[in-house]
C-alpha positions as CSV (number, residue, x, y, z in Angstrom):
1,X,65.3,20.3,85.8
2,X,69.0,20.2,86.0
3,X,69.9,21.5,82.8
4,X,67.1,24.3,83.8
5,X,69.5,25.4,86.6
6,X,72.8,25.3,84.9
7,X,71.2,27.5,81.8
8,X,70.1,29.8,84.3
9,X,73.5,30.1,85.9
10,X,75.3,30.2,82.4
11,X,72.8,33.5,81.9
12,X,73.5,34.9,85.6
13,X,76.9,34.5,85.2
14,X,77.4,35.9,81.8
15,X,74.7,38.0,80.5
16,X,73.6,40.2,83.8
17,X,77.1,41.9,83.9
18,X,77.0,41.9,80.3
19,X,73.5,43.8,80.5
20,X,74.7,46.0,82.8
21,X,78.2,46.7,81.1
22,X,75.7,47.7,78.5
23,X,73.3,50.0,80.5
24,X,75.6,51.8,81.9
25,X,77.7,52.5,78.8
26,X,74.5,53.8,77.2
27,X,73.8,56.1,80.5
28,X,76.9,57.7,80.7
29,X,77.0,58.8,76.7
30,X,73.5,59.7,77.4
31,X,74.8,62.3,80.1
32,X,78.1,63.7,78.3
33,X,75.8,64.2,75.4
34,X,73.4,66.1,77.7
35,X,76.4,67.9,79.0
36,X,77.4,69.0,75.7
37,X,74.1,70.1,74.8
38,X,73.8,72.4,77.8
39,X,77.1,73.9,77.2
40,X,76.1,74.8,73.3
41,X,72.7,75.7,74.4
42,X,74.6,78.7,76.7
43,X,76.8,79.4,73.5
44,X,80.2,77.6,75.0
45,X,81.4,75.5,72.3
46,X,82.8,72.6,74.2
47,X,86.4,71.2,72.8
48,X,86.6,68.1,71.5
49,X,88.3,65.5,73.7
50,X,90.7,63.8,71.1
51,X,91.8,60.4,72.1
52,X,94.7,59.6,73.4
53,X,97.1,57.2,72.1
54,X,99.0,56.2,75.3
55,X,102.7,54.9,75.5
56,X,103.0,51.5,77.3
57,X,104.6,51.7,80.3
58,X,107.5,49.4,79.7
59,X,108.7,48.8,83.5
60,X,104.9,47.1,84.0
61,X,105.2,45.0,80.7
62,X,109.4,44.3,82.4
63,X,107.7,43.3,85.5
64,X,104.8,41.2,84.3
65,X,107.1,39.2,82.3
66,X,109.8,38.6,84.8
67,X,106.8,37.0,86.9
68,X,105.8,35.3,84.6
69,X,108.5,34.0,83.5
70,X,109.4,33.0,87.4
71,X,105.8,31.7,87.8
72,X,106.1,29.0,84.9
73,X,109.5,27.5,86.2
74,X,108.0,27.5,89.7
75,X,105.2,25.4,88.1
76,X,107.9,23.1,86.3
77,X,110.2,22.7,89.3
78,X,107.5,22.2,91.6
79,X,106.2,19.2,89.2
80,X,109.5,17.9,89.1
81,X,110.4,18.0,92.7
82,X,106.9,16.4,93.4
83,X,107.4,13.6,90.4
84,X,111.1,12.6,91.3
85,X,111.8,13.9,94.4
86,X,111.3,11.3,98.0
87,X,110.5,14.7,99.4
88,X,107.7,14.8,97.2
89,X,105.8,12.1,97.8
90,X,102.5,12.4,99.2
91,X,103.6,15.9,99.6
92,X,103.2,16.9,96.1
93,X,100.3,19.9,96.3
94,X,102.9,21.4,99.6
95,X,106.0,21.0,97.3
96,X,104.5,22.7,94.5
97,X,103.2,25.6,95.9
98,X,106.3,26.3,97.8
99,X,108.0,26.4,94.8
100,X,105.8,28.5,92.8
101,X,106.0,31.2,96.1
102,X,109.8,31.0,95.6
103,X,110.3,31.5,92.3
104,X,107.9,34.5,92.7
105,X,110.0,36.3,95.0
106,X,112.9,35.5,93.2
107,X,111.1,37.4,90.4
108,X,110.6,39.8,92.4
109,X,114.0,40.0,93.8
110,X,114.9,40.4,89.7
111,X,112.8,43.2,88.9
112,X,113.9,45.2,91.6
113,X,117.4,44.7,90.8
114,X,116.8,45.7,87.3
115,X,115.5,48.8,88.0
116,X,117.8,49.7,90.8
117,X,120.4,49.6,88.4
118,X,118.5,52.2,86.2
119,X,119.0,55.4,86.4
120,X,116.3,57.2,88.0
121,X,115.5,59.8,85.7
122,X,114.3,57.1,83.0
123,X,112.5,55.4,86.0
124,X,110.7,58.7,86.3
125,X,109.7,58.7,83.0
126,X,108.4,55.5,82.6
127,X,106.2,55.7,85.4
128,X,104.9,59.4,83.7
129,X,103.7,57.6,81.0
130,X,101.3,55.7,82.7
C-alpha cells in the first residue's frame, strides 16, 4: 500500500501539470487558429507573426552571475567558518546562513556599482532589449 501512495504522488506531482501544460497549449492554438480562420473567412489576410529572435539582456545574465558567484563563496565561507571556527560550533546552520546573506548583499552591492559606472544610455539599451 505504500508504494501505492508514493506512485500516486510521483503522478500528481509530475503528470497533472504536465497534462495541463498540455491542454492548454492545445486550446490556445485551437483559438488563434479559429481567429485566423474568421479573419480569412471576412477576406483579411492576417500577417504572419515571424518569430522573434531576441537579444539577451546582458545586465540580467551580469547580475545573475555576480550572485552567483557571491552565493557559492557565501556557501564555502559559511562551511569554513562553521568547520574551523570556535564561533562555529554548535552554531554552524546560524553561521552559514549569515554568511550566505552577506555575501548576497555584497553581490548586490557589486552589481550596482557596475552599472552606476555605466553610462546610462547603454543602461537604456540593455534594458530595451528585454
Amino acid at each position: 500500500m505504500g508504494e501505492l501512495i508514493g506512485l500516486v504522488a510521483v503522478i500528481c506531482i509530475f503528470g497533472l501539470p504536465l497534462i495541463a501544460g498540455i491542454v492548454l497549449g492545445l486550446r490556445a492554438m485551437k483559438n488563434r487558429n479559429q481567429e485566423r480562420m474568421g479573419l480569412i473567412n471576412q477576406g483579411i489576410i492576417p500577417p504572419d507573426t515571424p518569430k522573434k529572435k531576441s537579444d539577451p539582456n546582458k545586465m540580467v545574465s551580469l547580475r545573475n552571475g555576480i550572485v552567483l558567484i557571491s552565493l557559492g563563496i557565501g556557501i564555502i565561507v559559511g562551511f569554513l567558518c562553521s568547520e574551523y571556527l570556535v564561533i562555529g560550533q554548535g552554531n554552524e546552520f546560524w553561521v552559514t546562513g549569515a554568511s550566505v546573506v552577506f555575501f548576497l548583499g555584497v553581490g548586490y552591492l557589486i552589481y550596482f556599482l557596475v552599472t552606476q559606472k555605466m553610462p546610462l544610455s547603454k543602461q537604456k539599451e540593455e534594458l530595451e532589449q528585454e
